[in-house]
Steps between C-alpha positions, in 0.01 A plus 500: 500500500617851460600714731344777381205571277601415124362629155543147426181410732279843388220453478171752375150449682190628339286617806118677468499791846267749608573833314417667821726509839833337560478148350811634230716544759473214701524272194867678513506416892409151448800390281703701709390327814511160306894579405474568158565833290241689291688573180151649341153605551296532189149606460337327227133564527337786724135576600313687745522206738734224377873533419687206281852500609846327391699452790837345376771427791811291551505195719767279648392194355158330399375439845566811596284641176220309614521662828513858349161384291380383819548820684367687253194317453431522900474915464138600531308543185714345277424264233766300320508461194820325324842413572747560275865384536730725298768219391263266403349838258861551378541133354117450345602413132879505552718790517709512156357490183628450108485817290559561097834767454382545185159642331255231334292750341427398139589227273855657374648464870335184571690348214855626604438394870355153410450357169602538235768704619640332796582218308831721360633561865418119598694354155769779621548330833493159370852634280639628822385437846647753676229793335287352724622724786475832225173382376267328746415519892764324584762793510268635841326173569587307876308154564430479886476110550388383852405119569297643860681321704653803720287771470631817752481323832183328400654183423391225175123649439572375111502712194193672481474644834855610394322695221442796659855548673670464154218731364651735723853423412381575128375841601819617700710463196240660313527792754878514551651442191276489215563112449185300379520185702218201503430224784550167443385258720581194502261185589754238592868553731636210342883693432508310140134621376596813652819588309374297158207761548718811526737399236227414250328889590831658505575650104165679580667695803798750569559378848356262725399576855502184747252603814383288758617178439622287850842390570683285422336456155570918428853430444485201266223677317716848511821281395337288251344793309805688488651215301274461268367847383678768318324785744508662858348273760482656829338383844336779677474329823867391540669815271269792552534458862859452500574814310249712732647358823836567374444893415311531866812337672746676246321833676414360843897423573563870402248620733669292799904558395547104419627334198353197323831294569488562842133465611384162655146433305296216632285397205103317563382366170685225335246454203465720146553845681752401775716334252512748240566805779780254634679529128485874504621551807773278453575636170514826640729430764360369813672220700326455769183329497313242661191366297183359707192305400236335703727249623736759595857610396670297206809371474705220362388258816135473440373209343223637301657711208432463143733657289280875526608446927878365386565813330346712786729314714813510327490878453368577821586454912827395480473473892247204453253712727201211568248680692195759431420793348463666831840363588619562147416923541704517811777774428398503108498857372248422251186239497333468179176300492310366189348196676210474696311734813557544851854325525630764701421704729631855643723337774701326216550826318646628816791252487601599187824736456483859526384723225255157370351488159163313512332381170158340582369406174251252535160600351238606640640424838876498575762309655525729813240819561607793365420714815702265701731450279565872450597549898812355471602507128648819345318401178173296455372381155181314386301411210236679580328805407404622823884551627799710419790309242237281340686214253301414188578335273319746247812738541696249316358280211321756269851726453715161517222345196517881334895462478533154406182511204694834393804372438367173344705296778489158469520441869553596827864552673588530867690790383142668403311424834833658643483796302125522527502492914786752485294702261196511782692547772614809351209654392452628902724781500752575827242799544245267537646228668411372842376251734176538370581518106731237409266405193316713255134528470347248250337834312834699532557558099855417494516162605426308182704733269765449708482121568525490092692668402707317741464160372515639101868615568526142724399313142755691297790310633595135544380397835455153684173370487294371773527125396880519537531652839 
């Protein structure tokens, strides 16, 4: 449940009141008093005695909607009418749509944009491939593919309750970078359907955008795809959040005088996300790390590890720490989490080292609270809305898909995540800078200019590719 109210749980109730006396007001008292937050009061229909009013307020969560329509319903003289919750509104039909860029107005442009005329730019392709990206979709096209099976911290609700979360992915590269990107969701998580299905959509797509898809299977999927196709495959989930947790540290370390190389990080979240952050940070310098899961720390002496776990191990705790994560934040300077809620708790922030840097990125509720969190660390970072230094993910993959689709790359480098997190971190100026700015706004304008151009000066040059790392 949120802590606070959330536009994310508004709601708008259509009530009938008395046009005389005070029954307006107290419809504004009764959210109040109910712990919710008028955002509007609209008048619809008036009359000498009866007023028809739209009262739309945030709530914490659903339960706590139905109270608000419950205390509203209680005032004197008030007759409810509907309930309307505002998400639910948003989604009715889907939220991205297919439009013409050019006119169909009369025969002479129907022939050039379909036949005959198309028939001259499809025999031109068949000569040579490659005018595909000059004369089709596919210069500015990304497939989002998702089998359902990890959906935000929902878990495996299959592909078509996944529908609307890649809907939204769609309409964020829409927004950000001008990129026209379509779901794809997949009905089966068998890994060989999965990347026989991508391959066989691929020459219809400049990039391809894994989301979603549960680990271990990502990586072989990820891997496999790579292999086989001649453009950019990138997997939001382990990537996106490595380059955005890498610019927030990049600027959290300046706010607290430490270097990367230096820093102790414990690490929660050995899956897609944990893994990929791990191979940032190390390629970026750090040393000291200690990864934990839900069995605890890893290291070379557990029995357990498949080879995702072997190379956690080998690259990590070279002190063969065995315990917890509570035991494993003890004197770290910096705890990142991307694993599951309420692990810790504000007395194991306070054993951290001085100065701490606290990253809390479970979604919607985080490793550690923020407020207690934020009484002992010198910086605090969620992924959340309703804090300072929120990490999304949405800061990273529309400029890193705008550089990569611009420069026709045919993949994706460590050398470009690199330059893309160093790219973000930058964008927050010294001015700015501060415990409570570490990471720009998603709406700040320069983020995805700058994360491209970025990875379109990355692509120029020779550069290692993922695979080979």
């Amino acid at each position: 449940m949120a802590t606070v109210p959330s536009v994310s749980y508004s709601i708008t109730v259509r009530l009938e009141v008395p046009a005389g006396g005070k029954a307006v007001s107290q419809l504004t008292h009764a959210v109040e008093n109910a712990g919710g937050v008028v955002t509007a009061l609209d008048v619809t229909n008036a009359g000498h005695e009866k007023l028809r009013i739209d009262v739309t307020c945030a709530a914490k969560d659903t339960d706590h909607a139905q109270a608000i329509v419950d205390s509203l319903d209680a005032v004197d003289g008030v007759i409810l009418h509907k309930v309307s919750d505002r998400t639910f509104l948003m989604h009715l039909g889907g939220k991205i749509e297919m439009q013409s860029k050019v006119p169909l107005r009369n025969r002479d442009e129907l022939s050039m944009a379909y036949t005959p005329g198309v028939a001259r730019v499809s025999l031109a392709i068949a000569r040579n491939p490659e005018d595909a990206r000059r004369l089709t979709i596919k210069r500015n096209t990304v497939a989002v593919v998702t089998d359902g099976s990890a959906v935000l911290g929902l878990g495996n609700i299959g592909p078509a309750a996944a529908l609307p979360v890649m809907e939204g992915k769609a309409a964020l590269f829409k927004r950000f970078a001008g990129i026209d990107a379509w779901p794809l969701c997949l009905d089966t998580q068998d890994v060989d359907t999965i990347v026989e299905v991508v391959r066989c959509i691929a020459p219809g797509f400049g990039g391809i955008n894994l989301e979603d898809i549960s680990a271990p299977r990502c990586f072989e999927i990820e891997r496999r795809l790579r292999d086989l196709l001649d453009i950019p495959v990138f997997h939001d989930d382990q990537h996106g959040t490595a380059i955005c947790v890498l610019a927030a540290l990049t600027n959290a370390l300046r706010v607290v005088g430490k270097a990367l190389p230096d820093v102790k990080i414990t690490l929660a979240g050995a899956g897609a996300a944990g893994t990929a952050v791990l191979r940032l940070l190390l390629a970026s310098g750090a040393r000291n790390v200690i990864v934990c899961d839900y069995l605890g720390a890893v290291h070379m002496g557990r029995d357990d590890l498949d080879d995702s776990l072997r190379w956690i191990a080998e690259n990590t705790n070279a002190e063969g720490y065995g315990g917890d994560v509570r035991g494993a934040v003890k004197g770290a300077d910096v705890f990142i989490g991307v694993s599951a809620p309420g692990i810790l708790n504000g007395d194991d922030i306070a054993t951290m080292a001085d100065k701490a840097v606290v990253f809390a990125l479970a979604n919607p509720e985080p490793e550690v609270s923020p407020d207690d969190a934020r009484e002992h660390a010198a910086v605090v970072a969620t992924g959340r809305s309703d804090y300072p230094n929120q990490i999304n993910n949405v800061l990273a993959f529309p400029g890193v898909f705008r550089g990569l689709l611009d420069a026709q790359s045919r993949m994706v480098t460590e050398s470009m995540l690199l330059a893309a997190a160093n790219a973000l971190a930058n964008v927050v100026s010294e001015e700015e800078l501060g415990p409570n700015y570490i990471i720009p706004s998603v709406f700040h304008p320069d983020v995805a200019g700058a994360v491209a151009a970025a990875v379109r000066e990355s692509a120029g040059g020779k550069v290692r590719g993922l695979t080979e790392a």
